[in-house]
FIKOL-785871 format. One line per 4 residues: their letters; for each residue x, y, z of C-alpha. Coordinates in Angstrom, 3 decimals, padded with zeros to 6 digits, always signed. Last residue first. Layout:
N
a) X/Y/Z | ...
This chain:
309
xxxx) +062.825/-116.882/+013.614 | +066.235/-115.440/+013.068 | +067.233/-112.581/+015.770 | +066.625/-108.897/+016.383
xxxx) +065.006/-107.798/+019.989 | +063.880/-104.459/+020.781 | +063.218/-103.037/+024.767 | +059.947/-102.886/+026.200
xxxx) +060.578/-105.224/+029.308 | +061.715/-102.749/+031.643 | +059.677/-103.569/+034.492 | +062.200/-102.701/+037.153
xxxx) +062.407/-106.168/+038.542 | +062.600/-107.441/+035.089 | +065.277/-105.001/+033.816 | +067.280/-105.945/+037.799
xxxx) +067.452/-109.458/+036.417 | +068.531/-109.137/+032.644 | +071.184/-106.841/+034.063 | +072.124/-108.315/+036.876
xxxx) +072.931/-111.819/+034.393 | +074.441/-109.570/+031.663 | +077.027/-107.981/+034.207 | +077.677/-111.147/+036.195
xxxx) +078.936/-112.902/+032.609 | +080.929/-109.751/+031.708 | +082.267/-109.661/+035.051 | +083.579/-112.819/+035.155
xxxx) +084.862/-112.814/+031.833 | +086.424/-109.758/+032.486 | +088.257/-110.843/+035.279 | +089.897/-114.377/+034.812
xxxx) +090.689/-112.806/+031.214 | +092.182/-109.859/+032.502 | +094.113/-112.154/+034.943 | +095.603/-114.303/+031.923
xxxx) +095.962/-111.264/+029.769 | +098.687/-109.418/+032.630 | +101.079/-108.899/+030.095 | +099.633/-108.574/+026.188
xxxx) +101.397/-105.665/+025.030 | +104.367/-106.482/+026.248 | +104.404/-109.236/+024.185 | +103.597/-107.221/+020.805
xxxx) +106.079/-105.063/+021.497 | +106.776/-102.398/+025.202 | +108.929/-099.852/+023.917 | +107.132/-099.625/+020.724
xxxx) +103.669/-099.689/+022.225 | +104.789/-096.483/+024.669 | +106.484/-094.732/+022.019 | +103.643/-094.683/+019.827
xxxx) +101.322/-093.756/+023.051 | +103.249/-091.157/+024.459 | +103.137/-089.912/+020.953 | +099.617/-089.933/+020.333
xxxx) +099.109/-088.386/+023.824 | +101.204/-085.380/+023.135 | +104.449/-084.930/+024.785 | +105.077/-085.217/+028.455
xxxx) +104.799/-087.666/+031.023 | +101.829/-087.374/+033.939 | +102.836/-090.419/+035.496 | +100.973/-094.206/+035.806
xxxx) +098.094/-093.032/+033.351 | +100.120/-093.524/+029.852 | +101.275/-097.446/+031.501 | +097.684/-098.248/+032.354
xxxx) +095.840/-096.993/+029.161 | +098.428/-098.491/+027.194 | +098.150/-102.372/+029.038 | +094.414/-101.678/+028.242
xxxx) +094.614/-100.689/+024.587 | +096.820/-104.080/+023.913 | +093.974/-106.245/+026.018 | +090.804/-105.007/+024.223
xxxx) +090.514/-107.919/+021.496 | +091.639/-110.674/+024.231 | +088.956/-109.072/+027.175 | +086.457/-108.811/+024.736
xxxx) +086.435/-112.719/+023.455 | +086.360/-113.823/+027.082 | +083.849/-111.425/+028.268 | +081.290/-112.381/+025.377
xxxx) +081.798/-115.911/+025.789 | +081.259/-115.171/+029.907 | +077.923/-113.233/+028.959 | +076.596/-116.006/+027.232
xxxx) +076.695/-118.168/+029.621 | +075.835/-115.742/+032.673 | +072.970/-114.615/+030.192 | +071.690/-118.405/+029.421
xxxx) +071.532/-119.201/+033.290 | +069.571/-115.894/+033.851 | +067.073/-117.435/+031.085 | +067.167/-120.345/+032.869
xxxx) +066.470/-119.381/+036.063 | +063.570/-117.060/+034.756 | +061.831/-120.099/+033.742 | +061.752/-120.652/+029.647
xxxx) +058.316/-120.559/+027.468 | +058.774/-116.948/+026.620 | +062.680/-117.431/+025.247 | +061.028/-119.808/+022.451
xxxx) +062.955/-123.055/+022.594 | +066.713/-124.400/+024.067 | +068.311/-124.472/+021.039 | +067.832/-121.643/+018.987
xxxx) +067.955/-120.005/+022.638 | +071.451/-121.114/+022.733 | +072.129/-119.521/+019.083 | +070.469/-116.154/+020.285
xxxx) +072.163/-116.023/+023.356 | +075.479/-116.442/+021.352 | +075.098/-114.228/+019.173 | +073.519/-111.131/+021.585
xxxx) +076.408/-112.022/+023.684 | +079.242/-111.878/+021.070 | +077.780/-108.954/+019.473 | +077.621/-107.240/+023.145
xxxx) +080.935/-107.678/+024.296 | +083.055/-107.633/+020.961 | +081.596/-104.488/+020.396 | +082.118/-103.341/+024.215
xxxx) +085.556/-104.122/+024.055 | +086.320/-102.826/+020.640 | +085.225/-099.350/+022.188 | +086.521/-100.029/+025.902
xxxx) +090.033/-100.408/+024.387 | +090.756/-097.721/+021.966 | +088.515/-095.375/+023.419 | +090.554/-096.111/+026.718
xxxx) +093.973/-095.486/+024.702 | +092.530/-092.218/+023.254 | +090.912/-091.430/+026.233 | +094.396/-091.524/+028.599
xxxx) +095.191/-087.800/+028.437 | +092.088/-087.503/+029.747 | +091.602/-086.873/+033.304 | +095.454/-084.977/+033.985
xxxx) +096.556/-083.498/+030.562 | +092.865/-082.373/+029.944 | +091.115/-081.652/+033.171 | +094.508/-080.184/+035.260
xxxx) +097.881/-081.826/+035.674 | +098.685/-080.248/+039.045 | +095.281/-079.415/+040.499 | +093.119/-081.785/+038.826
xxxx) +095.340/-084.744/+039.925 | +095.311/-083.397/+043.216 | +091.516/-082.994/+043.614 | +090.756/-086.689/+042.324
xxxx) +093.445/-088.595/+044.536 | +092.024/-086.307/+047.399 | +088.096/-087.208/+046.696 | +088.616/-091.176/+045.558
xxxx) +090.846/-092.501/+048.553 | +093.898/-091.539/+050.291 | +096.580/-090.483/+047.874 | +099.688/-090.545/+045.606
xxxx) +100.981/-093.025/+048.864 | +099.797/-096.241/+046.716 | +101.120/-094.960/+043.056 | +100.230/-097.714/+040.321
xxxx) +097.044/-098.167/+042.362 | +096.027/-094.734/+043.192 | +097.126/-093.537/+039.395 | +095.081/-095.990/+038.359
xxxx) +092.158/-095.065/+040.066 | +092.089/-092.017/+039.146 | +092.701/-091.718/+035.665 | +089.804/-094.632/+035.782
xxxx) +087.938/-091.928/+037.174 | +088.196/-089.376/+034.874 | +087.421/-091.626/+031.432 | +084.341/-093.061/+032.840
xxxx) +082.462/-089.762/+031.676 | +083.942/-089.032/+028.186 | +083.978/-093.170/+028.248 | +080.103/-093.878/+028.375
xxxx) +079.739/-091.594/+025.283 | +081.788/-092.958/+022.788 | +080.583/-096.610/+024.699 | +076.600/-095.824/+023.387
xxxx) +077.948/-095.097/+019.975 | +080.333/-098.623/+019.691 | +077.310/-100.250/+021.290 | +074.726/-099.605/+018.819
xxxx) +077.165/-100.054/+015.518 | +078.631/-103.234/+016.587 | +074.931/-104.467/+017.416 | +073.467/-103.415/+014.108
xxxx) +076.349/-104.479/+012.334 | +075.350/-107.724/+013.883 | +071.413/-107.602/+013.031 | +071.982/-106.725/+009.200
xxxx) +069.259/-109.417/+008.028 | +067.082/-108.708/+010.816 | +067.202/-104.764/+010.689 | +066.772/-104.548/+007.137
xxxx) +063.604/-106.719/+007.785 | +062.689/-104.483/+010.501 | +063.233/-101.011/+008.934 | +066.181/-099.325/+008.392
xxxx) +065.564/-096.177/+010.962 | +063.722/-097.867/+013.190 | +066.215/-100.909/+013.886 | +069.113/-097.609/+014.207
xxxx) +066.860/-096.044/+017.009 | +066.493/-099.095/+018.768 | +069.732/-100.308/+018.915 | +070.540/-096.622/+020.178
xxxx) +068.744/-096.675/+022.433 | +069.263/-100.066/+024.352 | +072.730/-099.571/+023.181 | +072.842/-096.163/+025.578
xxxx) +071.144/-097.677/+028.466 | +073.259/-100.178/+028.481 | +076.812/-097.760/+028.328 | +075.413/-094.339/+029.613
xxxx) +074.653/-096.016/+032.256 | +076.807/-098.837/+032.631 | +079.580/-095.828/+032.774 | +078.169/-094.212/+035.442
xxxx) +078.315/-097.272/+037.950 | +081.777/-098.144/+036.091 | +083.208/-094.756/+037.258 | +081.762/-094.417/+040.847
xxxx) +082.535/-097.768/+041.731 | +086.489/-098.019/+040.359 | +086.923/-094.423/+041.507 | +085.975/-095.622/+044.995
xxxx) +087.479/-099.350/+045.081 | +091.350/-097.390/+044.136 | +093.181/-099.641/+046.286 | +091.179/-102.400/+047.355
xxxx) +093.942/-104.765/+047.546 | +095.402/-102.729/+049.260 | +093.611/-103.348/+052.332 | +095.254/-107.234/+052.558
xxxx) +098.582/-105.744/+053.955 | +101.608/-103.653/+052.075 | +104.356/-106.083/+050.903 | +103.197/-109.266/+051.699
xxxx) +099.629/-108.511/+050.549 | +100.570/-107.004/+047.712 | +103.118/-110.094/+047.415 | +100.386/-113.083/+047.731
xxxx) +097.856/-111.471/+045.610 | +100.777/-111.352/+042.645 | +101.587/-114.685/+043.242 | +098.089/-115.985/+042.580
xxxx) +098.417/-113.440/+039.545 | +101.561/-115.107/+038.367 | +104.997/-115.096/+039.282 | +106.126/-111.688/+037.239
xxxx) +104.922/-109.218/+039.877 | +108.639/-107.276/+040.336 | +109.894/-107.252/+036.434 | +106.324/-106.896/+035.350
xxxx) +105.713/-103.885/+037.484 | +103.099/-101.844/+035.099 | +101.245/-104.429/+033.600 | +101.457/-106.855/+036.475
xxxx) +100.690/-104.038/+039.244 | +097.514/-103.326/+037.290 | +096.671/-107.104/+037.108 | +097.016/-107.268/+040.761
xxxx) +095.030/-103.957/+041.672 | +092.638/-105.293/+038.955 | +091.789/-108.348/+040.883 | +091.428/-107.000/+044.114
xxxx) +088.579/-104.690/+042.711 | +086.429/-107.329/+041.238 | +083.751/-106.525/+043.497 | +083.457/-102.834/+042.587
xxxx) +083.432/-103.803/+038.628 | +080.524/-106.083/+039.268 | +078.800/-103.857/+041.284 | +079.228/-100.316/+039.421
xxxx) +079.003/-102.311/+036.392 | +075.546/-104.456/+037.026 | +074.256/-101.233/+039.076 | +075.115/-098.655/+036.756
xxxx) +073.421/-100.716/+033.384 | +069.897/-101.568/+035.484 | +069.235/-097.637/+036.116 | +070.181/-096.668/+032.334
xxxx) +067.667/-099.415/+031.577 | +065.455/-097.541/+033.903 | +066.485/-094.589/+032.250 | +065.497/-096.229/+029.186
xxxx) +062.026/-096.603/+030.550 | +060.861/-093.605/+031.820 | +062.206/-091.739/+028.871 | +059.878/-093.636/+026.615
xxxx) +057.674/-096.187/+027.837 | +057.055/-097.518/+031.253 | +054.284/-099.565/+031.233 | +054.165/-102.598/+029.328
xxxx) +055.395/-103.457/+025.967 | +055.810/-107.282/+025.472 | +059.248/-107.361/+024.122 | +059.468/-106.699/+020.466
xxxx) +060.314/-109.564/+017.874 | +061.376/-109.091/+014.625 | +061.052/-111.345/+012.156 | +063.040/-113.949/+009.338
x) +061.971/-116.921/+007.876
């Protein structure tokens, strides 16, 4: 038998309570993504400097260190914060809407039945728009990490980039490789979680008889699937985004990237997979864990659920 199920609806409703799911979406990023910092400077370095960091990402820690002390390891921290704090925004918030909107517009048995193109759908929107305003940022903060002495911190790396490259050629010549990545990423991310949660909650009984400890246990679970399985399907886009960001090039961004994949293969493509995977399933897990914790705490229980009764 199939139903829908909708979240006991308390106060708020409406605006008031997808921007608190808006609210609950920039914290889990901006903190997850913020504390994973060190990590990315290493798997950065990987991608771009395989012939140098090409030991490992234990290794890897070991030689940033080495080479230029334990603060650069949180090289680029600002833009990382700022970026992934408003894109969990428009990223949670967004699928929370969007999920919503699509489940109304088919109708709930529709919406049961076709629950995982539901999801893809949802989240591929909501990510569109996360990524017009991550997208400046993460030029940023790779181009602080791949270039250490480019400049001091969030305000100057962001001011010189606009002044020699400008909006387009400088913030977003890399959107077509971080469409390309975050996109399938955040499909794979929430489809995979909303799957799995649903089959572990097939198992462990109705959702409203479990303690909030387990329920948090079941998101970390579920979120570190998801992050494992989005971190392999994104990892191509990702080593692009980092190489087309390290130097302002020339040509247009579909031929950067053409040459770019051709000159690196399908190997290339994939350095630096074992740290992303360390990373983003970490994340991913924290992310969904936050945010199931921090909706609670805000009151935001009125969202839409689709599963199999």
């Amino acid at each position: 038998m199939s139903s829908i199920q909708t979240q006991a609806s308390v106060a708020p409703t409406g605006a008031a309570l997808y921007a608190r799911f808006a609210l609950a979406g920039a914290i889990c990023c901006g903190v997850t993504h913020g504390a994973l910092t060190p990590v990315d400077v290493v798997k950065t370095r990987i991608q771009l400097e395989p012939t140098v960091y090409n030991k490992g990402m234990a290794a890897g820690f070991r030689q940033v260190v080495k080479a230029e002390g334990a603060g650069a390891l949180l090289t680029g921290f600002g833009p990382t914060f700022a970026g992934y704090f408003m894109q969990g925004a428009f990223k949670f918030g967004g699928y929370e809407f969007w999920k919503k909107t699509i489940i109304e517009s088919v109708g709930q048995e529709n919406a049961v039945n076709n629950r995982t193109a539901i999801y893809l759908v949802s989240s591929g929107i909501a990510e569109f728009f996360a990524d017009v305003a991550l997208c400046p940022l993460e030029a940023t903060r790779i181009r602080l990490v791949s270039q250490p002495t480019f400049a001091t911190g969030l305000v100057s790396g962001f001011s010189r980039i606009l002044k020699e490259d400008g909006v387009i050629r400088g913030f977003y010549s890399g959107f077509g490789p971080i469409l390309l990545k975050q996109i399938p990423y955040t499909m794979a991310k929430f489809v995979v979680f909303e799957r799995a949660s649903e089959a572990i909650l097939a198992s462990a009984g109705p959702k409203e008889n479990l303690s909030d400890a387990t329920l948090t246990g079941i998101n970390l679970g579920s979120g570190l699937i998801a992050g494992v399985a989005a971190a392999i399907v994104s990892q191509p886009a990702d080593t692009l985004l980092s190489k087309i960001n390290k130097t302002s090039g020339s040509g247009s961004v579909m031929t950067r990237l053409v040459g770019l994949a051709g000159e690196l293969g399908a190997k290339g493509l994939f350095l630096g997979l074992g740290p992303r995977i360390v990373m983003v399933g970490t994340l991913t897990a924290f992310q969904f864990a936050i945010y199931g914790d921090i909706k609670k705490a805000l009151g935001a229980t009125g969202g839409v659920e689709i599963r199999k009764a």
